[in-house]
C-alpha positions as CSV (number, residue, x, y, z in Angstrom):
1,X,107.9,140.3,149.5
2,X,110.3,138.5,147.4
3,X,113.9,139.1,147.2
4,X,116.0,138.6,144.4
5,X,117.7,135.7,145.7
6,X,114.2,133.8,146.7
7,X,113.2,135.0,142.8
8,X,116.2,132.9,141.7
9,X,116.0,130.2,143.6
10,X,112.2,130.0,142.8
11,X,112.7,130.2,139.2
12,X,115.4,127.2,139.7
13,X,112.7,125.0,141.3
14,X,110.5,125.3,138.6
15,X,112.9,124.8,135.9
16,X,114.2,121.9,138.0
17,X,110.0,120.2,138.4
18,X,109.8,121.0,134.5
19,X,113.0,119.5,133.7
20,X,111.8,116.3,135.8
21,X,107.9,116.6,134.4
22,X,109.5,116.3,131.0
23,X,111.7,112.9,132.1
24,X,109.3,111.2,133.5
25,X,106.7,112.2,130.8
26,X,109.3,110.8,128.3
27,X,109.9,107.6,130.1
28,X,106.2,106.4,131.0
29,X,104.9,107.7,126.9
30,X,108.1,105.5,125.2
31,X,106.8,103.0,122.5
32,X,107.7,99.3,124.1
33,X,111.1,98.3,123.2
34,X,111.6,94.9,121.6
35,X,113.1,92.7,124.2
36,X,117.2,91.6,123.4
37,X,117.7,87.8,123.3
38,X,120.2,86.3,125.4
39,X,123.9,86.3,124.0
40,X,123.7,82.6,122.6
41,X,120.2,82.3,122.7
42,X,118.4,81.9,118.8
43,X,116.1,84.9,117.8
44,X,112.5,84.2,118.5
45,X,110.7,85.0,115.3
46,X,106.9,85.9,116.1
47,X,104.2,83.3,115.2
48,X,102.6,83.7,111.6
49,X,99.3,82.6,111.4
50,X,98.2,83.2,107.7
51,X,101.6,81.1,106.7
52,X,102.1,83.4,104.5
53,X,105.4,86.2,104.6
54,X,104.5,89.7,105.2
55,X,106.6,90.2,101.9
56,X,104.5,88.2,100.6
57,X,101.2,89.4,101.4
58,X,102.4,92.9,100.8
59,X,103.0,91.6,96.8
60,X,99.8,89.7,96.5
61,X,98.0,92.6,97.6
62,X,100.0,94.8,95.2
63,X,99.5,92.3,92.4
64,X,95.7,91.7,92.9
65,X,96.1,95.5,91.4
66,X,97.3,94.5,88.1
67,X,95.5,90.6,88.1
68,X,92.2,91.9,86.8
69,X,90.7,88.4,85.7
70,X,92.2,87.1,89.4
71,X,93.7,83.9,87.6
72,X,97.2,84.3,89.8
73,X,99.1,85.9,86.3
74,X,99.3,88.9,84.4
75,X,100.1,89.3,80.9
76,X,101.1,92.4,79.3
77,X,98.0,93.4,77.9
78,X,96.5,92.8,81.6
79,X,99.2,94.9,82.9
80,X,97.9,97.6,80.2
81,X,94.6,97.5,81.2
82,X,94.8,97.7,84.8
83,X,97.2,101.0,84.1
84,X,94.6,102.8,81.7
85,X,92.4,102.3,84.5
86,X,94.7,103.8,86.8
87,X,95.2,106.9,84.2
88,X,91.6,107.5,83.7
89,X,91.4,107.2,87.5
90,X,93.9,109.5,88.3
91,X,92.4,111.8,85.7
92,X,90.8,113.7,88.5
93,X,89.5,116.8,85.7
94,X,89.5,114.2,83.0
95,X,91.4,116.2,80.6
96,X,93.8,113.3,79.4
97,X,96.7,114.5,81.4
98,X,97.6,113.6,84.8
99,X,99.4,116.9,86.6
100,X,100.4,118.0,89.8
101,X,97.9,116.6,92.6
102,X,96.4,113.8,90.4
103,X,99.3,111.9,91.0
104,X,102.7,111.4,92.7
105,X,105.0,114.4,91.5
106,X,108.3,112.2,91.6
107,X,106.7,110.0,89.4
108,X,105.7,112.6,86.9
109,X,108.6,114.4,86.9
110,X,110.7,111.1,86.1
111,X,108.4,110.6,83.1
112,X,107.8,113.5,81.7
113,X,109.9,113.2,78.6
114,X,108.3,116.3,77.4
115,X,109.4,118.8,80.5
116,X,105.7,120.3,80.6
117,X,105.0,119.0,84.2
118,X,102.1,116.8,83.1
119,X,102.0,113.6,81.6
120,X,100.2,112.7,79.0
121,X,98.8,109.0,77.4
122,X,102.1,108.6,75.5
123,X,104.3,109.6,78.3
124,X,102.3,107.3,80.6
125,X,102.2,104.4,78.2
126,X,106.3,104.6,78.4
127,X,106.3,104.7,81.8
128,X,104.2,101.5,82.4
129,X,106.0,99.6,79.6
130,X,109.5,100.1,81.6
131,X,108.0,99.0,84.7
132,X,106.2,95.6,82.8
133,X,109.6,95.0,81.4
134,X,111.7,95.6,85.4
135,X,109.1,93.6,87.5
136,X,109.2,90.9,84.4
137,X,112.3,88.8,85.6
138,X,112.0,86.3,83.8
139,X,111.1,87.9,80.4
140,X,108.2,85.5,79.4
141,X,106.0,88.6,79.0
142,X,103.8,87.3,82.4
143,X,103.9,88.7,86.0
144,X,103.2,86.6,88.9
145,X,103.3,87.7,92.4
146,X,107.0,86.6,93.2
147,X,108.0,89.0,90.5
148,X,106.5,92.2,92.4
């Protein structure tokens, strides 16, 4: 039989190997830290193989989006296009309005000029047009992919 004192100290022990199971389970699941460079040393930049950025790869993949005719440039009208196919894609119940769960609701919220909740093929037209006109930097009406 027990006594209260052994029932303590048990209790201690394993809140002690639980404690200690938890530590060592932290330590040996960590993700690999990046290793520090030497005070003076330069900072090793990994290899890139594709010579191309990661920026940059993460724009021409964005940008092959709107390029629909993939010749490396996208006009306004192209820019048009490729958004009316995003609408009707969107569309999930294809009742001309994109709502709640069809797409972002940040996005609709921040366009919905009306307040309804839902934005229609006016609202969305508005909405594409002031992007065209941000992303186009220099204002000769044509993307390309340094502009994303």
């Amino acid at each position: 039989m027990m006594t209260p004192m052994s029932k303590k100290l048990a209790f201690a022990l394993l809140i002690a190997a639980c404690v200690a199971f938890g530590a060592f389970w932290m330590f040996f699941n960590r993700p690999p830290s990046e290793p520090q460079p030497l005070p003076g040393a330069e900072p090793q930049v990994a290899p890139n193989t594709t010579g191309i950025h990661p920026a940059t790869k993460r724009q021409l993949h964005e940008f092959k989006k709107f390029d629909l005719n993939g010749d490396g440039s996208c006009p306004q009208e192209e820019f048009k296009q490729a958004h009316w196919n995003n609408f009707n894609e969107q569309d999930k119940n294809k009742n001309g309005l994109i709502e709640k769960g069809e797409f972002p609701w940040r996005a609709i919220v921040h366009s919905d000029t009306n307040k309804d909740k839902k934005l229609d093929r006016s609202e969305y037209e508005i909405r594409y047009q002031k992007l065209f006109a941000e992303l186009d930097a220099n204002k000769d009406g044509v993307l390309i992919p340094q502009e994303l």
